[in-house]
N, C-alpha and C positions, 0 to 999 in steps of 0.2 A: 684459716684466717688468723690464730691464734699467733702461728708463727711467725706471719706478716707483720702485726702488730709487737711484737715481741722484739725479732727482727728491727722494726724501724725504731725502736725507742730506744734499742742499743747504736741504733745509726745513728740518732738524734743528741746522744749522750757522750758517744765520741766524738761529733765534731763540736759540740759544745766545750768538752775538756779539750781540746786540740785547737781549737780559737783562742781561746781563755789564757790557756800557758803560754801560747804563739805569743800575741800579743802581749803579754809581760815580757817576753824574752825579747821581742824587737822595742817595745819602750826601753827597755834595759838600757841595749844597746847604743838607741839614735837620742836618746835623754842625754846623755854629756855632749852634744852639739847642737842641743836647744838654744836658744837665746837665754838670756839671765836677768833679773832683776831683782832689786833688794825687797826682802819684805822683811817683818817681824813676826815673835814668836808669842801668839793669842795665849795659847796653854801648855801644857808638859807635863804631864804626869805617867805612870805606869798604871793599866788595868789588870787585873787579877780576875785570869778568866779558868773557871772550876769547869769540871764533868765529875760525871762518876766514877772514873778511874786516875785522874792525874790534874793537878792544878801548872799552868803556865801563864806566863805575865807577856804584855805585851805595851809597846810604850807608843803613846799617843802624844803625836804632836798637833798643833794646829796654828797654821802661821795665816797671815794676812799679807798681800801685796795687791800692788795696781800695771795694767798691761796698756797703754793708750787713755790713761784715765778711767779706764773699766777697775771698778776693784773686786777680787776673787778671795776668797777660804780657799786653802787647802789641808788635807792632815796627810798626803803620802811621804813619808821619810824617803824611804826608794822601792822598786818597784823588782827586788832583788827573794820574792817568796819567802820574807824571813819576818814574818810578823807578828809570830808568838814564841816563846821559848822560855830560857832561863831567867831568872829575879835578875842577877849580876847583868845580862848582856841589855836589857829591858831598861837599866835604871840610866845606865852608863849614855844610852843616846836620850833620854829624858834627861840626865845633868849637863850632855853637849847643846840644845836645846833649851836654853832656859827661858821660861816665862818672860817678855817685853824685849829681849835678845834680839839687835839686827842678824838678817840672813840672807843669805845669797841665792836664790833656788835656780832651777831651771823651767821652762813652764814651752807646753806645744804651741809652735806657733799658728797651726789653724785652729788651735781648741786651746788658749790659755788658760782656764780652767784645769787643765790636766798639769798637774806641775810634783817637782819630787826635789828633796835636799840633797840625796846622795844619789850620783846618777852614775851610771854606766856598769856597775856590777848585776849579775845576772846571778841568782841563786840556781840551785840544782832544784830546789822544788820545781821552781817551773819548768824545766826541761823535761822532769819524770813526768808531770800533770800533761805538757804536749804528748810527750811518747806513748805514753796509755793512753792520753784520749785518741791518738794515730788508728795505735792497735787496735781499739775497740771499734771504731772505725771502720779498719779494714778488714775485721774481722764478722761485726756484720755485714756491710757491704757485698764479703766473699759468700758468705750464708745467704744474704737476699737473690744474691748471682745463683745460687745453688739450687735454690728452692724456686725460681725461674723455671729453669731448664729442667730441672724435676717434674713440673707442672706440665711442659711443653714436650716431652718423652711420653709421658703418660697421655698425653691431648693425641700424640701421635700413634702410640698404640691399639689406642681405643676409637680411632677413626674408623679405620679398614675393619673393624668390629660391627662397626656402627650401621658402616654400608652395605657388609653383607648382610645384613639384620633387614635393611629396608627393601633386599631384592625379592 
């Protein structure tokens, strides 16, 4: 039972990371044929985000626009896996970015809410986060197939056991 469970939590976990990267990888992509509209820039600044082995910064935008008279937040710069790293690359789209700054975004046209300033680059993060969550994936998948027919060998060995037992 252990392995079943085991098994399906690595099955749950790849297609979770295999969704997850997918889908940044295709916003990537179909985001610079969004429709466009102007909004402005709410805040800008850089976060400074610690662990216990390394400090990296990450630059926080947050713009305001309207789709139909609906007005939305957003804070995705782009959708490009690149949202922590060094001080210099952090500060550089915080001062492209400036606080009350008109801007031009892209935003989904069934969910305008989803919207990003720099569209159509697709980072490598996200294509590793797909590829590992694939493999994990199909690597349980191939283990839950395994441990199946493992099950079903043994059900059939122990049949013909079974019967001459009850004669």
């Amino acid at each position: 039972m252990m392995k079943w469970l085991m098994g399906l939590a690595l099955l749950g976990i790849g297609v979770a990371l295999a969704f997850a990267g997918g889908r940044m990888v295709y916003r990537s992509k179909v985001s610079r044929d969004w429709p466009t509209v102007q909004g402005t820039v709410v805040s800008s600044r850089v976060e400074t985000l610690r662990s216990k082995r390394a400090v990296s910064f990450r630059p926080e935008v947050s713009y305001r626009y309207e789709v139909n008279g609906v007005p939305y937040t957003s804070d995705t710069v782009a959708f490009d896996g690149h949202g922590a790293g060094g001080l210099a690359d952090a500060q550089a789209v915080s001062r492209h970015y400036v606080t009350g700054a008109p801007v031009t975004l892209h935003y989904e046209p069934a969910d305008p809410s989803v919207a990003c300033l720099q569209c159509g680059d697709t980072g490598l993060a996200n294509y590793i986060v797909t590829a590992v969550g694939a493999v994990f994936a199909l690597v349980a998948g191939w283990g839950l197939l395994e441990l199946a027919r493992s099950g079903l060998r043994d059900d059939k060995r122990t049949a013909p056991q079974m019967r001459a037992k009850a004669r």
